[in-house]
C-alpha positions in Angstrom: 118.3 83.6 135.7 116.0 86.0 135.8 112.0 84.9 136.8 111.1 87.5 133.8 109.9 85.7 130.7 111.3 88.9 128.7 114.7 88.3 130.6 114.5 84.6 130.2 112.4 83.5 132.7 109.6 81.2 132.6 106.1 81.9 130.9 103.5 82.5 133.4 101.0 81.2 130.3 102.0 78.8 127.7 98.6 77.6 126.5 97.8 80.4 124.1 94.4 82.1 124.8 91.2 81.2 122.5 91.3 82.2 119.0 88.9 84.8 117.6 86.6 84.7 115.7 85.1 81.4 116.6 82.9 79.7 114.4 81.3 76.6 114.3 79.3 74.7 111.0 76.7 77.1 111.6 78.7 79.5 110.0 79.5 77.4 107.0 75.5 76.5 107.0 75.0 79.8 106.8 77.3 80.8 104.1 76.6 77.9 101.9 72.7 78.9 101.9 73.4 82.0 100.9 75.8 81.3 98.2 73.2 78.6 97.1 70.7 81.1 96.9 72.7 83.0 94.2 72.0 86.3 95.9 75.6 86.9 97.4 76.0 90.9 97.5 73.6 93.8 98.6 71.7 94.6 95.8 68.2 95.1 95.9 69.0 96.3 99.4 68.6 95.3 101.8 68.4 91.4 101.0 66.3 88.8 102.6 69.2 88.7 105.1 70.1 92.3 105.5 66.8 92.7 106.6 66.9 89.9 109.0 69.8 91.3 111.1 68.7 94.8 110.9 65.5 93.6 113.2 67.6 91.4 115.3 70.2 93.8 116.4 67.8 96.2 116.9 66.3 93.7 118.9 69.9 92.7 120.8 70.4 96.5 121.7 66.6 97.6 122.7 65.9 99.9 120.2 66.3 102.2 117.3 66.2 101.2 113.2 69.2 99.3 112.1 71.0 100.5 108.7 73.4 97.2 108.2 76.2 98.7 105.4 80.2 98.2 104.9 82.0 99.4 107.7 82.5 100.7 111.3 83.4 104.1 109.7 81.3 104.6 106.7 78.1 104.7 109.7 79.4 107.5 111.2 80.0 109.4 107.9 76.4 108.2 106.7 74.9 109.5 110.3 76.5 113.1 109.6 75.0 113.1 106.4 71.5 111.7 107.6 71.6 114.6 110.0 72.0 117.9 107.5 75.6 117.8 108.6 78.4 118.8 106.1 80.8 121.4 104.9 82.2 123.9 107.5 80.3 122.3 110.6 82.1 121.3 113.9 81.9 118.1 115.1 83.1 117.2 118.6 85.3 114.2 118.8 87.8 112.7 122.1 91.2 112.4 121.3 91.5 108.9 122.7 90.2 106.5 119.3 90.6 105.3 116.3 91.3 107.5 113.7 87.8 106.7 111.8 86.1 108.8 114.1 88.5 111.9 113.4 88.6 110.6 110.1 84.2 110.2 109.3 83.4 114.4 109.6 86.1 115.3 106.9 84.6 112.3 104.5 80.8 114.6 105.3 82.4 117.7 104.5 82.7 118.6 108.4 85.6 119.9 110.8 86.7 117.0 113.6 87.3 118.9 117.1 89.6 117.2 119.3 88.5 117.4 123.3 90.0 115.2 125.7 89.2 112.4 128.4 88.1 111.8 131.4 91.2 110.2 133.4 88.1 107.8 134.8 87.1 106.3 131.9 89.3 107.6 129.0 85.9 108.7 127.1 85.0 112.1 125.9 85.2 114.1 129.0 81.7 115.9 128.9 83.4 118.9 130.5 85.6 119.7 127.6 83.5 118.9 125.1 81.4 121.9 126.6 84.5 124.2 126.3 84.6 124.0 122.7 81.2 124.2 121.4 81.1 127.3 119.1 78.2 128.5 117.0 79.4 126.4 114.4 79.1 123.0 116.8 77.0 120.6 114.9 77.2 117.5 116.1 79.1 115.6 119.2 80.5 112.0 119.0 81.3 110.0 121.9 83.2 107.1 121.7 82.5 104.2 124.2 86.3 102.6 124.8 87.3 98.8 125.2 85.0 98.6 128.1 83.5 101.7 129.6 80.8 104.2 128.2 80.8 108.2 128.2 78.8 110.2 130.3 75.7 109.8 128.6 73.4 111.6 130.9 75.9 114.5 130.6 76.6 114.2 126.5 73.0 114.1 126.2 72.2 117.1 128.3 75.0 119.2 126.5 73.4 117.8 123.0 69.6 120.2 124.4 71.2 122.2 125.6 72.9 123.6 122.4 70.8 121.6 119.9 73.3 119.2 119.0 73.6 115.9 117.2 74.8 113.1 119.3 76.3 109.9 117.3 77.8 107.2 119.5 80.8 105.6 118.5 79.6 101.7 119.9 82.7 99.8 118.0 83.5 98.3 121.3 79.9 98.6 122.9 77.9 95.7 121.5 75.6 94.6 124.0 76.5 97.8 126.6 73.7 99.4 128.4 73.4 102.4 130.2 70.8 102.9 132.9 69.5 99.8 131.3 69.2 101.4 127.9 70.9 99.8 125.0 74.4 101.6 123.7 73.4 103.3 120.4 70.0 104.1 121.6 70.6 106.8 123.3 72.0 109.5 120.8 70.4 110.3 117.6 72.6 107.8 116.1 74.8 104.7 117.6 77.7 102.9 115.0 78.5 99.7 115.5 81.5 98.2 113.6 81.2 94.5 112.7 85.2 94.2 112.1 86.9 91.1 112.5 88.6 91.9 116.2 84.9 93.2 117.4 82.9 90.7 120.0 80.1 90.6 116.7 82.0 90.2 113.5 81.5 89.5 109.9 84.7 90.3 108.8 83.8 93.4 107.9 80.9 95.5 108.1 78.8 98.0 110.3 75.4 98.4 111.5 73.8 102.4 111.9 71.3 102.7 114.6 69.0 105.5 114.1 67.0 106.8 116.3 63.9 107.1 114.1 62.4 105.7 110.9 63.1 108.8 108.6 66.6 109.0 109.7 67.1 105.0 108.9 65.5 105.6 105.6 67.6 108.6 104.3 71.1 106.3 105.5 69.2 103.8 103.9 69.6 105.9 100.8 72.5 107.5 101.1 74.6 103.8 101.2 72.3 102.5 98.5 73.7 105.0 95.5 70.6 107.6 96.7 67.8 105.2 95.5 64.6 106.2 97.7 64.3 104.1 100.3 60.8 104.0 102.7 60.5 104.8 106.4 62.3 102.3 108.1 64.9 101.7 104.9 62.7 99.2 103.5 61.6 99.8 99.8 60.6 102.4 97.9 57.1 104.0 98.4 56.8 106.4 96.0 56.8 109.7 98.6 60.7 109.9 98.9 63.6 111.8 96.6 66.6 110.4 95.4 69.5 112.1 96.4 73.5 111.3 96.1 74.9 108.5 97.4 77.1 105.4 97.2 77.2 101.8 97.3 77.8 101.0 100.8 75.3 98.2 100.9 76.0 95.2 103.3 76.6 91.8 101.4 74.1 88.7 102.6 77.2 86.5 103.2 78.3 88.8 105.8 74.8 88.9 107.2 74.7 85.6 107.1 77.7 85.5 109.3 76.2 88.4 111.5 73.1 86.3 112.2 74.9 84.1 113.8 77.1 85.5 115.8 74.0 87.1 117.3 73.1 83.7 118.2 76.3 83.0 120.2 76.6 86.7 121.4 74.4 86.4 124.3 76.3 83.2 126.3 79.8 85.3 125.3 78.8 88.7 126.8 77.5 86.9 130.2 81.2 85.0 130.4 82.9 88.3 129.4 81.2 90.1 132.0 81.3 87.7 134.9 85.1 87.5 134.2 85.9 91.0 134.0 84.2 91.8 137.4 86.7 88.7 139.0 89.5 90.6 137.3 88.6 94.0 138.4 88.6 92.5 142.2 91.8 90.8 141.3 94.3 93.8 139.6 92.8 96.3 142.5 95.2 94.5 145.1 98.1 94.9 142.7 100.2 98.3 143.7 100.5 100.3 140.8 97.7 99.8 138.8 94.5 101.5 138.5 91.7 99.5 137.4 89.0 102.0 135.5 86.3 102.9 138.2 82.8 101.5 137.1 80.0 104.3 136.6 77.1 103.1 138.5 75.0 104.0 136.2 76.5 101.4 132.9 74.6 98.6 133.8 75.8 96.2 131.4 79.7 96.2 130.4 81.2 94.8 127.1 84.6 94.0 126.5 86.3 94.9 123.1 89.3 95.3 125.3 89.8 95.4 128.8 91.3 98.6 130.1 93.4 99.7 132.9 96.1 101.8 134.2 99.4 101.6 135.5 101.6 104.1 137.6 105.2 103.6 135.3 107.3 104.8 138.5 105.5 101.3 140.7 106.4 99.7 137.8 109.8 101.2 136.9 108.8 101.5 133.0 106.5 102.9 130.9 103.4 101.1 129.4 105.3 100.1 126.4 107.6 97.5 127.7 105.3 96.5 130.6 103.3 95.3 127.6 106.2 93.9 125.8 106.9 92.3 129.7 102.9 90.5 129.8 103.2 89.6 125.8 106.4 87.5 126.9 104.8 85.7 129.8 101.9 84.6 127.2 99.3 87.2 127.9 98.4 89.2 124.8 98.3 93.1 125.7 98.6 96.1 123.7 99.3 99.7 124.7 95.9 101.4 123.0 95.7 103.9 120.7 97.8 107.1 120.3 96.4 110.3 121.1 94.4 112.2 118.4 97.4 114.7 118.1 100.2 112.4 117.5 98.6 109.8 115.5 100.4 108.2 112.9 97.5 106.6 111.2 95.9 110.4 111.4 97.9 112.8 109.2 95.1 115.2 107.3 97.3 118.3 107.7 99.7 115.9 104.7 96.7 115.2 102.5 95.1 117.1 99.8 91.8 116.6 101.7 89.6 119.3 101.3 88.4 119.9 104.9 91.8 120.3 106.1 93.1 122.5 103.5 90.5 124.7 103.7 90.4 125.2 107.4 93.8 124.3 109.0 94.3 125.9 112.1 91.8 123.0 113.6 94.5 120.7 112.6 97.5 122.5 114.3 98.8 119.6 116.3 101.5 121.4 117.9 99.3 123.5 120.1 97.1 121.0 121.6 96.8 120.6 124.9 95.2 117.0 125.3 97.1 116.5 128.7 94.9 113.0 130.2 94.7 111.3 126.3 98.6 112.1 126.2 99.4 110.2 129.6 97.1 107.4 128.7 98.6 107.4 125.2 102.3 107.6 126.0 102.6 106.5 129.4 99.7 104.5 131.7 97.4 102.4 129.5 97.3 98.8 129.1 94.6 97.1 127.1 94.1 93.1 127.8 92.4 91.2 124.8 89.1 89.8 125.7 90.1 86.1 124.8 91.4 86.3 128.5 87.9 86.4 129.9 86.6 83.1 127.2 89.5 81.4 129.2 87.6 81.1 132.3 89.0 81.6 136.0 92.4 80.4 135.0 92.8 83.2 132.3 92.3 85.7 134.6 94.6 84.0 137.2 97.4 83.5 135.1 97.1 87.8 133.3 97.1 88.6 136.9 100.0 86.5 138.1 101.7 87.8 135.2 101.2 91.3 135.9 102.3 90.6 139.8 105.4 89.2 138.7 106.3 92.1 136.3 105.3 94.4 139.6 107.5 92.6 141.9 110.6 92.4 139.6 109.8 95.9 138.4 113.6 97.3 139.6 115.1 94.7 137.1 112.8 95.3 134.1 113.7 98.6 135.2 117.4 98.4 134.5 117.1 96.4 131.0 114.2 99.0 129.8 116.4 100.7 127.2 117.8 97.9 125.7 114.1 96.3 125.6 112.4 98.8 124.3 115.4 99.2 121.0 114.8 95.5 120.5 110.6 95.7 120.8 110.3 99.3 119.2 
């Protein structure tokens, strides 16, 4: 029999990881206050509670004015229109994300530009971006991804260079620092996504950082319907305009909820961290894979997902059924994202979307050249789920051990690849 899990073998891990969320009666404390309190949704905004997590992430990421509203996505889209940004502007964006941050500058009325990685990091690759600013280059959004930031020192400089708007894409960054300053405090704008998979979750939800108080005040009114909002985005003062808007508004049950997640946050971050630098020290000895190099200067790591590479031809296969290979032994993995170009969950070109009706040739997919986001799409990237690192030493022993023993039976799972990847496709 075959010492494969996928083949038959014996699970490296049969205790499944820990669950995520987590919650405690906290939560339910929480929840039940609010929903006592009869003042469930986000109108006035922002609520008693709203306004309670707006200071205290601020506070958890070391600066900026906090715009709590629905989503991960909506912040971005809110940021560009905070910013002047809109119809017929260019907005940089990597190929290597989720579609919402392609998807955020068609919602403002702007044009996404694709730019690839860097094969280091698999962030926006600072170099590229540089190649395809145009007079018409508005705005530049780097994404920080599963655990590593972009070049910030390098984004930023491009961004004075040629005046540009720099919005951070933090859905994975909570708690990251670079040079010691907090992820989303850097650019003009940082968007955190408060999704249920993400390391601070309501459910649903986002937070926008801004990087001054009249920014924060004209998101503020842009995801309250356009009501006025003050410096800041607390209430009216009388000096402000209305202009249009929507209802975006965070509820105060998921605030609730947000509050006290940031409570646990802290103790979560340290474990994550401690047990991703033992797992870095631990896949580096295993031939074949490339564990993402560390910039010096991202001082504190978070981990949406943990990252790494493989060479298929060590491994005999291609990401896909290495992952199929670890999800059989018992340790949750997932290939990543597909590249900007080739995205099935990005399809403008098929819409009746105005942006990409009106200027097409930026969504010609065939004659992109993306060639590090296609490698680490199709072919090298494995992404670990952080519920390995909340399992302590042994966690990380037994993901490792699981990845040496696909490594040293790689010949067989090379051989019973094709019919593997008919049954796991």
């Amino acid at each position: 029999m075959s010492e494969l899990a996928i083949l038959g073998g014996k699970k490296t891990r049969t205790d499944a990881y820990p669950a995520w969320p987590v919650w405690d009666q906290r939560d339910i404390d929480a929840v039940t206050e609010v929903i006592k309190s009869g003042r469930w949704g986000g109108y006035p905004y922002p609520g008693p509670k709203t306004a309670e997590l707006a200071r205290k992430f601020s506070e958890m990421q070391g600066g900026g004015y906090a715009v709590p509203m629905t989503n991960g996505t909506v912040t971005m889209e809110v940021a560009l229109r905070a910013a002047g940004i809109g119809w017929g502007d260019e907005v940089i964006v990597p190929a290597y994300t989720f579609q919402a941050t392609a998807s955020a500058p068609m919602a403002a009325g702007a044009i996404p530009v694709i730019v690839d990685v860097d094969p280091g990091s698999y962030c926006l690759d600072a170099r590229a971006a540089e190649k395809a600013i145009t007079p018409q280059t508005k705005a530049i959004i780097p994404v920080h991804l599963g655990s590593n930031m972009a070049d910030m020192d390098a984004i930023m400089a491009l961004a004075e260079k040629y005046n540009l708007v720099v919005i951070e894409d933090c859905a994975h960054a909570h708690g990251a620092k670079w040079r010691g300053m907090g992820a989303g405090t850097i650019g003009h704008f940082g968007s955190f996504s408060l999704q249920s998979s993400k390391t601070l979750t309501t459910g649903e939800g986002g937070i926008l950082l801004c990087k001054t108080p009249e920014l924060a005040a004209k998101a503020a009114s842009i995801i309250d319907c356009g009501r006025p909002h003050a410096l800041g985005g607390g209430e009216e003062d009388g000096s402000m305009e209305y202009q249009v808007g929507g209802n975006y508004r965070l509820s105060e049950i998921s605030a609730a909820l947000a509050l006290v997640g940031i409570e646990r946050f802290p103790a979560q971050a340290r474990q994550r961290e401690e047990m991703a630098a033992y797992m870095d020290e631990a896949l580096s000895e295993v031939p074949g894979v490339r564990v993402l190099k560390r910039d010096v200067r991202h001082t504190t790591r978070s981990f949406y997902r943990y990252v790494f590479a493989i060479n298929p031809q060590e491994f005999g296969v291609e990401h896909d059924v290495l992952c199929a290979a670890l999800d059989a032994e018992g340790v949750d993995c997932w290939v990543g994202y597909e590249a900007m170009h080739n995205y099935k969950l990005f399809q403008p070109q098929k819409s009746r979307l105005a942006v990409p009706n009106a200027f097409p040739e930026y969504f010609d997919f065939e004659k992109m050249d993306l060639p590090t986001a296609t490698r680490a799409c199709e072919h090298e990237a494995v992404w670990l789920d952080e519920a390995i690192f909340r399992a302590g030493p042994q966690g990380v022993d037994e993901a490792v051990a699981a990845i040496k023993k696909i490594q040293g039976n790689a010949l067989e799972l090379s051989q019973a690849a094709e019919e593997l990847r008919k049954k796991y496709s």
